[in-house]
C-alpha positions as CSV (number, residue, x, y, z in Angstrom):
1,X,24.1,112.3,221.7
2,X,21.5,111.2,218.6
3,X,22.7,109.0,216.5
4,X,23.0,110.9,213.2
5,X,21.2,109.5,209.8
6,X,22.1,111.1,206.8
7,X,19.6,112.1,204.0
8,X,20.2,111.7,200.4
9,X,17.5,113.3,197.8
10,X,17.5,115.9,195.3
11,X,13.9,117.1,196.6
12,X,14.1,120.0,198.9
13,X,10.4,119.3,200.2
14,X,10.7,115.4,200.8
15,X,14.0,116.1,202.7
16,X,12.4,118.8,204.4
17,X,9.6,116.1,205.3
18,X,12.0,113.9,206.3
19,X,13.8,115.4,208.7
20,X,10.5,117.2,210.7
21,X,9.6,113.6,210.8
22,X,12.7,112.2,212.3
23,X,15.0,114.8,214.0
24,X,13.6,114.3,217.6
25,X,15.6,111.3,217.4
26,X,18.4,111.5,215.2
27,X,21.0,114.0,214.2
28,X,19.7,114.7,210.5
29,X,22.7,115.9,207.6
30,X,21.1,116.0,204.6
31,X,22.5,116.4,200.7
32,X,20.8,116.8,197.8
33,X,23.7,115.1,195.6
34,X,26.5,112.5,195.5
35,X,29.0,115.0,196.1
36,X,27.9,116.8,198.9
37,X,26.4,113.2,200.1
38,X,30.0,112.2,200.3
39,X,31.5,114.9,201.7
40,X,29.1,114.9,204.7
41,X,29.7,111.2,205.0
42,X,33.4,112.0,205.2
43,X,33.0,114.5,207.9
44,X,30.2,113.1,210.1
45,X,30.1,109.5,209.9
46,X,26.5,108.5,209.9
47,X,25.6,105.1,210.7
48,X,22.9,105.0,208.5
49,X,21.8,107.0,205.2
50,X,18.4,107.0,203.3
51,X,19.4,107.4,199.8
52,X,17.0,108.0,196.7
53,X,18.4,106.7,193.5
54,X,17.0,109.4,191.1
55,X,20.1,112.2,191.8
56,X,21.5,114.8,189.4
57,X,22.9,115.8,187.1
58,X,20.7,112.7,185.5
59,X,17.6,112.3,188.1
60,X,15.5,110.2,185.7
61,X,18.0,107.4,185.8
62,X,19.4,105.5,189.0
63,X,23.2,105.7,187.4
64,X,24.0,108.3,190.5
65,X,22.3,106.9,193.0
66,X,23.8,103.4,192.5
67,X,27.1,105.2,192.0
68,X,26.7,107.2,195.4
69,X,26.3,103.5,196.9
70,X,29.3,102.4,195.7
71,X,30.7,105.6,197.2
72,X,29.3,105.5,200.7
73,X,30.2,101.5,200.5
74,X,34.0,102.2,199.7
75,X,33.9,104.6,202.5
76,X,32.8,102.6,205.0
77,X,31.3,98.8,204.1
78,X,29.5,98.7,207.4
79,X,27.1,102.0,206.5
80,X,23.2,100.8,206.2
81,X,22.0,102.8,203.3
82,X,18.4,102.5,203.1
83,X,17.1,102.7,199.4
84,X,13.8,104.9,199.2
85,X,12.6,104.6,195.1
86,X,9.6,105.1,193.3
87,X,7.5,102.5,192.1
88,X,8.7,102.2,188.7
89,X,12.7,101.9,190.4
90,X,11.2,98.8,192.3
91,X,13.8,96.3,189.9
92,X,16.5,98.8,190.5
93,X,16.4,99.1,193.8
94,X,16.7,95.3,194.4
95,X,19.9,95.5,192.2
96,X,21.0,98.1,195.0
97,X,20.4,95.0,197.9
98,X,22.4,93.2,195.8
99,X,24.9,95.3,195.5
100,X,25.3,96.4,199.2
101,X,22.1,98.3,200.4
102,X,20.3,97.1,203.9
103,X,17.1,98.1,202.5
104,X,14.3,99.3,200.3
105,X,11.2,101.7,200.8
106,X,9.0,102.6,198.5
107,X,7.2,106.3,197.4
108,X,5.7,108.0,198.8
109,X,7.1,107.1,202.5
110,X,5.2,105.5,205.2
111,X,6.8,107.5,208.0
112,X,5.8,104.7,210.6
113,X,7.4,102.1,208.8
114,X,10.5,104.5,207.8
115,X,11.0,105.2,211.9
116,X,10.8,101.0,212.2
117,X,13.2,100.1,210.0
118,X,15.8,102.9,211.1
119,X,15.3,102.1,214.7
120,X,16.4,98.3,213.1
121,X,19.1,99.6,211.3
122,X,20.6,101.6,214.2
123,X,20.5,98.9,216.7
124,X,21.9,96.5,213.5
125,X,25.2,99.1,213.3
126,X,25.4,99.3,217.2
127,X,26.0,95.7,217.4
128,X,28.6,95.8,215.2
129,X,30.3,97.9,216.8
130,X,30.1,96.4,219.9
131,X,30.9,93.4,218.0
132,X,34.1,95.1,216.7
133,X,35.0,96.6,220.5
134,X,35.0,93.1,222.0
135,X,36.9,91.6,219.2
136,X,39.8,94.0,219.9
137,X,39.1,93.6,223.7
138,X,39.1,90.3,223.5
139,X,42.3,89.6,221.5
140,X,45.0,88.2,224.0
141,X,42.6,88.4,226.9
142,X,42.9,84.8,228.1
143,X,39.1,84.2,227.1
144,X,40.5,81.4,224.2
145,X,38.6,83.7,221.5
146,X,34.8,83.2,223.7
147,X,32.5,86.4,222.7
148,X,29.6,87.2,224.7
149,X,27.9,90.5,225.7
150,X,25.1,89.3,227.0
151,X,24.6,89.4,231.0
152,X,24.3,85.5,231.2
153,X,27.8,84.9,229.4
154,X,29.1,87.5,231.4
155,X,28.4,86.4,234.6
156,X,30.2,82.9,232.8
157,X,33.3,84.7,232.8
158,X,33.0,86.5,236.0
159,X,33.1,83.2,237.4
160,X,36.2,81.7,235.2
161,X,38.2,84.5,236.5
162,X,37.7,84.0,239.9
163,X,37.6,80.0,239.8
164,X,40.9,80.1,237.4
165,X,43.1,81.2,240.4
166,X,42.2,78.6,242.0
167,X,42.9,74.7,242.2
168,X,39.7,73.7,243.0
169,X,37.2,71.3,240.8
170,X,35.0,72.8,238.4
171,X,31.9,71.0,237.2
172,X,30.8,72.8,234.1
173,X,26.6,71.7,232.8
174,X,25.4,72.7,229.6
175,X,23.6,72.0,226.4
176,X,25.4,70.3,223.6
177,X,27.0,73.1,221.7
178,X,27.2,75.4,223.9
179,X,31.4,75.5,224.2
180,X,32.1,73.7,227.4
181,X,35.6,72.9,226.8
182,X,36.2,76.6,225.4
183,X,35.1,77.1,229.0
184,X,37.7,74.5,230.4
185,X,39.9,76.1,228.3
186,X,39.9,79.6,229.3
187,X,40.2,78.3,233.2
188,X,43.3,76.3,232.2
189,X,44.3,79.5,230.0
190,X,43.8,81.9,232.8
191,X,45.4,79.8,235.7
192,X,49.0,79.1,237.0
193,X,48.9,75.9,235.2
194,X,48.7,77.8,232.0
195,X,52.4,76.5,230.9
196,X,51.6,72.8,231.4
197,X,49.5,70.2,229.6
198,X,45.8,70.8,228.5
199,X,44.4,67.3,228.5
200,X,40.9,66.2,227.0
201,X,38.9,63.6,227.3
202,X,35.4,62.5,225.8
203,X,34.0,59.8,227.8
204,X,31.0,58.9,225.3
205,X,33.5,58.5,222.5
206,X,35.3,55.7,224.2
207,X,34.1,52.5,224.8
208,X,33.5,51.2,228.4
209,X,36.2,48.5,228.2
210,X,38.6,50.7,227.0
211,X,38.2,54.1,229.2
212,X,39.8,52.7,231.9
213,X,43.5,52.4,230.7
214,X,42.4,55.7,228.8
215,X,42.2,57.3,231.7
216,X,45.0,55.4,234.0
217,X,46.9,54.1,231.9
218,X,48.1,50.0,231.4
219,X,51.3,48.0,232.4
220,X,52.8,46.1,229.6
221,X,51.1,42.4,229.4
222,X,47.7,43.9,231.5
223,X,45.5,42.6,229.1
224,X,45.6,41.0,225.5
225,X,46.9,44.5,223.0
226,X,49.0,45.6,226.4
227,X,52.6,45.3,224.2
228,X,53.9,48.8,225.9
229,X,53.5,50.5,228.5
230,X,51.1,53.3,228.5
231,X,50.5,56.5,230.8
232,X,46.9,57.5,230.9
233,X,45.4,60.9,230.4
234,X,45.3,61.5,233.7
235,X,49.0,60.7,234.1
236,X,49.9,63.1,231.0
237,X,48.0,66.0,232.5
238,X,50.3,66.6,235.4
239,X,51.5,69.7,235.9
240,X,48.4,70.7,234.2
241,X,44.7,70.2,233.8
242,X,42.2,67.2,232.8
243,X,39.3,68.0,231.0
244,X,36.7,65.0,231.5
245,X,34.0,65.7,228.8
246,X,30.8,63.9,229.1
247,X,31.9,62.8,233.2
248,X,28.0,61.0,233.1
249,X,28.9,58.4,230.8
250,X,31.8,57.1,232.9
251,X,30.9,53.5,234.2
252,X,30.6,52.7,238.0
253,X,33.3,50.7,238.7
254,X,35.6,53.5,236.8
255,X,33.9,56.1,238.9
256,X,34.8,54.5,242.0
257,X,39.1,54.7,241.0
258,X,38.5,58.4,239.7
259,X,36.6,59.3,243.1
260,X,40.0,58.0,245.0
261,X,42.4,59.7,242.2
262,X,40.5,62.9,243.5
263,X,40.8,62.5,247.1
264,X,44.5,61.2,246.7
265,X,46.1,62.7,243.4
266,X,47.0,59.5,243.1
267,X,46.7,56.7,240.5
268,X,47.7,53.0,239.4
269,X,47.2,52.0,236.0
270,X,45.9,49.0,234.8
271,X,47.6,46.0,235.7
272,X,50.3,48.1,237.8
273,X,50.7,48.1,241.6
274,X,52.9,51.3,242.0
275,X,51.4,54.2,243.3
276,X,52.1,57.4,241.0
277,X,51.7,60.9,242.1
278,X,49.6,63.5,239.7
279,X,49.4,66.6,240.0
280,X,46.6,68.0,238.3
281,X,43.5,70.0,238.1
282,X,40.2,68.5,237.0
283,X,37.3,70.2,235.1
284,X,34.6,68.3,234.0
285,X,31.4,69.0,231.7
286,X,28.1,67.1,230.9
287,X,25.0,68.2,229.5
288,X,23.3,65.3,231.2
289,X,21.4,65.8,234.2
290,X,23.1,64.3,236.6
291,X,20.9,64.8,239.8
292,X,18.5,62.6,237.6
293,X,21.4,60.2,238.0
294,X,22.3,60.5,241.5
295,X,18.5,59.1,241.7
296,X,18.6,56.5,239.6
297,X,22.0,55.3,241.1
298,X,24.2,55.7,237.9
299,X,26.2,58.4,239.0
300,X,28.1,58.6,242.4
301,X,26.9,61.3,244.9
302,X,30.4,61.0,246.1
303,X,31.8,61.8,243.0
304,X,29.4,64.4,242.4
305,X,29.9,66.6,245.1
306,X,33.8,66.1,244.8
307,X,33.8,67.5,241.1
308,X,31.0,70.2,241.4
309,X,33.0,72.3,243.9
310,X,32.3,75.1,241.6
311,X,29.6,74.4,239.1
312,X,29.2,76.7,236.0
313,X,26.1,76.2,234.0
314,X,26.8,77.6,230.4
315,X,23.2,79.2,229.2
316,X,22.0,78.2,225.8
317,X,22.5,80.1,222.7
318,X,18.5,81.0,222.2
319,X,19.0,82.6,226.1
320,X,22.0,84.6,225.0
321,X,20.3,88.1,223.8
322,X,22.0,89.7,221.2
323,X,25.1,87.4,221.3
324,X,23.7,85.4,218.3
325,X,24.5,88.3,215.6
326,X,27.8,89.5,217.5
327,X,28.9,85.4,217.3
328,X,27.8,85.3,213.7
329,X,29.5,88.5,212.7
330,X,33.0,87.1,214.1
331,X,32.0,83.7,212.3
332,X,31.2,85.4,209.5
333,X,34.4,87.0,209.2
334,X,36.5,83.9,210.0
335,X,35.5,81.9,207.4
336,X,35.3,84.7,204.7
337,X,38.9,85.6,205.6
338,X,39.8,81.8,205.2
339,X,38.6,81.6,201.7
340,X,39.3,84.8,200.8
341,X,35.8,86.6,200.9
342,X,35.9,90.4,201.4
343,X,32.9,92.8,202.4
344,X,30.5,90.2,203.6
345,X,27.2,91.1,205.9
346,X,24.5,89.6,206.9
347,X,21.0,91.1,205.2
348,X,17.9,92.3,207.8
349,X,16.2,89.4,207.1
350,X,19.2,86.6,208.4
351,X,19.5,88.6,211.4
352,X,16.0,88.9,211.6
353,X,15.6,84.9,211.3
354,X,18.9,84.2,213.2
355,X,16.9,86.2,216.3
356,X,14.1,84.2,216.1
357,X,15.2,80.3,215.2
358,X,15.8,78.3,218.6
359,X,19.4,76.9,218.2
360,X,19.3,73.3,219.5
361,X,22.7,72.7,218.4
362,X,23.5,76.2,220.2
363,X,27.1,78.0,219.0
364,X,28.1,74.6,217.0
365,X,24.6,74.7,214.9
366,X,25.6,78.5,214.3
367,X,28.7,78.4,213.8
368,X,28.5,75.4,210.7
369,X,25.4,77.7,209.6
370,X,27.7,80.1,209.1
371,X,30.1,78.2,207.4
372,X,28.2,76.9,204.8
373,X,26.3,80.4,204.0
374,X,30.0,82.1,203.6
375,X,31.1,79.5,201.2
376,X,27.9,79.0,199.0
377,X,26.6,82.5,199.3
378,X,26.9,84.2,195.9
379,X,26.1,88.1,197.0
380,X,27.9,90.6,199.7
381,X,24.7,90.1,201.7
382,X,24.1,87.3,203.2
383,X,20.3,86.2,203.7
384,X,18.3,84.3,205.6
385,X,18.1,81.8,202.6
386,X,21.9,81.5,203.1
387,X,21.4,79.9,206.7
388,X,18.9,77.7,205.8
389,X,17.1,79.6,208.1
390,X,14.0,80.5,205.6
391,X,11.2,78.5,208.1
392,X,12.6,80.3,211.5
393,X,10.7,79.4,214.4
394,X,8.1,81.6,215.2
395,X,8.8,83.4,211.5
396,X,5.2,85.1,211.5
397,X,5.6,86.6,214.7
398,X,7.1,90.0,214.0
399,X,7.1,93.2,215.4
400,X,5.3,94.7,212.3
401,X,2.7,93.7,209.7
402,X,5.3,93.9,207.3
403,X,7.5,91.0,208.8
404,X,4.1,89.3,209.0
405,X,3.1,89.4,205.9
406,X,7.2,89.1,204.3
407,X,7.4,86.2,206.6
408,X,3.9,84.1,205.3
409,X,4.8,85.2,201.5
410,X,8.4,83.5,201.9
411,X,6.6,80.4,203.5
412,X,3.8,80.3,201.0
413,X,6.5,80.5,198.0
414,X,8.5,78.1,199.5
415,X,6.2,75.5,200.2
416,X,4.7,76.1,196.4
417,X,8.8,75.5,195.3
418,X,8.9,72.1,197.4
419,X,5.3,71.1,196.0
420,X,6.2,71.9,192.7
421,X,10.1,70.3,192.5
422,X,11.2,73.9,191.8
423,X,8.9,74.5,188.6
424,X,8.8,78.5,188.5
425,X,5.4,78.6,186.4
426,X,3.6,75.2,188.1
427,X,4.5,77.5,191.8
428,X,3.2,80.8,190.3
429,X,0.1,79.9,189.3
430,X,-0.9,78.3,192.4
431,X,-0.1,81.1,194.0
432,X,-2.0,83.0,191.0
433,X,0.2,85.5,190.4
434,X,2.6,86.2,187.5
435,X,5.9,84.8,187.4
436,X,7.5,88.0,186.7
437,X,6.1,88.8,190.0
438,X,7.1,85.0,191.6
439,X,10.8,85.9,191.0
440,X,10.3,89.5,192.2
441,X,9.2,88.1,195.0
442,X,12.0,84.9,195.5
443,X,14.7,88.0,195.2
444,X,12.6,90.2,197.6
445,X,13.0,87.2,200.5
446,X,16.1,86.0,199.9
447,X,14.9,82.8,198.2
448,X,17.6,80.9,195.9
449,X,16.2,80.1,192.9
450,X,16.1,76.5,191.7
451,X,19.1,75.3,190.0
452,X,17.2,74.7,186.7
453,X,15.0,77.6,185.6
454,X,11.4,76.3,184.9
């Protein structure tokens, strides 16, 4: 089935136009008014709508339009309604962004660029939904909240739910960021040790004279501080799993005890000279390499091959296809729900730069991204700005000229904003133009204007 795109304007020949143009690949409904635009939005569902703002009964104004917006919106907040305005309705139709639209064209139509953006806009609303889908699929599904449709992250789970039945060793390699012990968690989650202890440890966070009665535990009087005694991690896990985070920082001489632990499930702590049975399953993580330190001799080969029965290598976010908008979206809506946003979504140009930025901090980098552009966000949409993702890697490579020449106008004005120390008139006229047309241009973008006008 086409996807169906509704048509909003009170001229008979431009919706004609319109839907010659477009109706080999969309359903086309079209309405010449708010009513009838709302009734066939009731009854159809379109994903997307192009809506001109002049409408009757009073076409020389955009009261109707704006008011069939607000319609459409309440309907269904998740509708992109594309404004298409005359010249003079330029200032009005950026009000519309503000208040909810996805985007702006200008009269008269470049039918090229009109079949660009909707093809944006359609694959924009599909991941949504798929977004929505594996939220409710997700829900209860032992996955400890992980979303991923890409091929890579499913493959991830493929591989949890066939090493979660299991008691066998799991190494698990990947970037920083990229959710490791979400990982460790699901296989704990999904496993007949679900009931029992989940234990964590991060080996870099403790120092090396103390991660040995971390891990085994200490006698009373091992060591000066040794008042009680202490089980270790590894003690407290039985019954359960041990999650060693970071296994490539563990010393030598602590690698050696954990290598017999793993051949004998047994332990004795520091200082101690019982034996203690532990029954437990071990997962560990590193995003070190550590073939590079089998080489070098600081990491056991022993060891190695007795944790990486199973290895899992979690792919980085900037590998992960569209799972960067469908993770943002369920961000998004986390944190809004926490502080009690409503009706938040992210504008063509964050997705846009979210797509194109590398990640090196993967799903942690996004995820505190997110955070901070839901908090100090001030409009429904959130932008690009928002993110602090205005100098996206790459941003001048787009797939149009427009997004060329949108993306070296937002880097020209922002570099004239640093130069400048946020001086509006200094920025404009080294840019030469007026600043009526620098702040046309800041809103355009998504560019947050300075906190003292100039």
């Amino acid at each position: 089935m086409k996807p169906k795109l509704l048509i909003v304007d009170d001229d008979e020949e431009i919706r004609t136009q319109m839907k010659w143009a477009l109706v080999q690949e969309y359903e086309i409904l079209l309405a010449d008014d708010r009513q009838s635009a709302t009734e066939s939005f009731r009854a159809s569902h379109p994903a997307v709508v192009l809506l001109d703002l002049g409408l009757p009964p009073n076409p020389g104004t955009p009261d109707e339009g704006l008011a069939t917006l607000s319609e459409l919106l309440a309907l269904d907040n998740s509708v992109k309604v594309v404004i298409v305005s005359g010249q003079g309705e330029k200032e009005t139709a950026l009000k519309a962004i503000g208040a909810g639209a996805y985007d702006f064209l200008g009269k008269p139509v470049d039918i090229d660029l009109l079949k660009i953006l909707l093809k944006r806009c359609f694959h924009v609303s599909q991941l949504e939904r798929e977004y929505r889908g594996l939220q409710q699929q997700t829900q209860g599904d032992g996955f400890e909240g992980m979303l991923g449709t890409s091929r890579r992250m499913q493959t991830v789970f493929d591989t949890i739910r066939k090493v979660a039945t299991t008691d066998a060793p799991v190494l698990i390699l990947g970037e920083s960021g990229t959710g490791k012990e979400g990982m460790a968690r699901a296989i704990h989650q999904r496993s007949s040790r679900k009931d029992g202890p989940f234990v964590a440890i991060n080996s870099s966070a403790i120092p090396e004279t103390l991660i040995e009665s971390e891990l085994f535990g200490h006698e009373k009087g091992s060591f000066t501080g040794a008042h009680t005694q202490r089980k270790g991690r590894i003690e407290a896990s039985s019954g359960g799993t041990l999650f060693l985070d970071e296994i490539g920082e563990i010393p030598l001489p602590i690698q050696v005890k954990l290598l017999r632990f793993l051949q004998e499930q047994c332990i004795e702590r520091v200082g101690g000279r019982e034996e203690i049975h532990v029954d437990t399953r071990v997962i560990a993580a590193t995003n070190a390499d550590l073939k590079k330190g089998l080489s070098d001799g600081t990491f056991r080969e022993d060891l190695f091959y007795r944790l990486a029965v199973v290895q899992i290598q979690v792919p980085p976010l900037r590998d992960r296809d569209d799972d960067i908008v469908v993770l943002a979206q369920s961000f998004m809506q986390q944190f809004a729900s926490q502080i009690g946003k409503s009706g938040l979504s992210f504008s063509q140009d964050a997705v846009r730069a979210m797509r194109r930025y590398s990640w090196p901090g993967n799903v942690r980098e996004l995820q505190n991204r997110v955070r901070r552009a839901v908090i100090m966000g001030g409009a429904k949409r959130l932008v690009a700005a928002d993110l602090e993702l205005g100098d996206a890697n790459g941003a001048t490579q787009g797939s149009s000229l427009r997004e060329a020449r949108e993306a070296l106008e937002r880097d020209m004005i922002q570099q004239a904003l640093r130069k400048h120390s946020g001086k509006i008139s200094a920025a404009a006229v080294e840019l030469g133009i007026s600043r009526p047309t620098f702040y046309e241009l800041m809103e355009k973008l998504g560019i947050q204007k300075p906190d003292k006008p100039a």
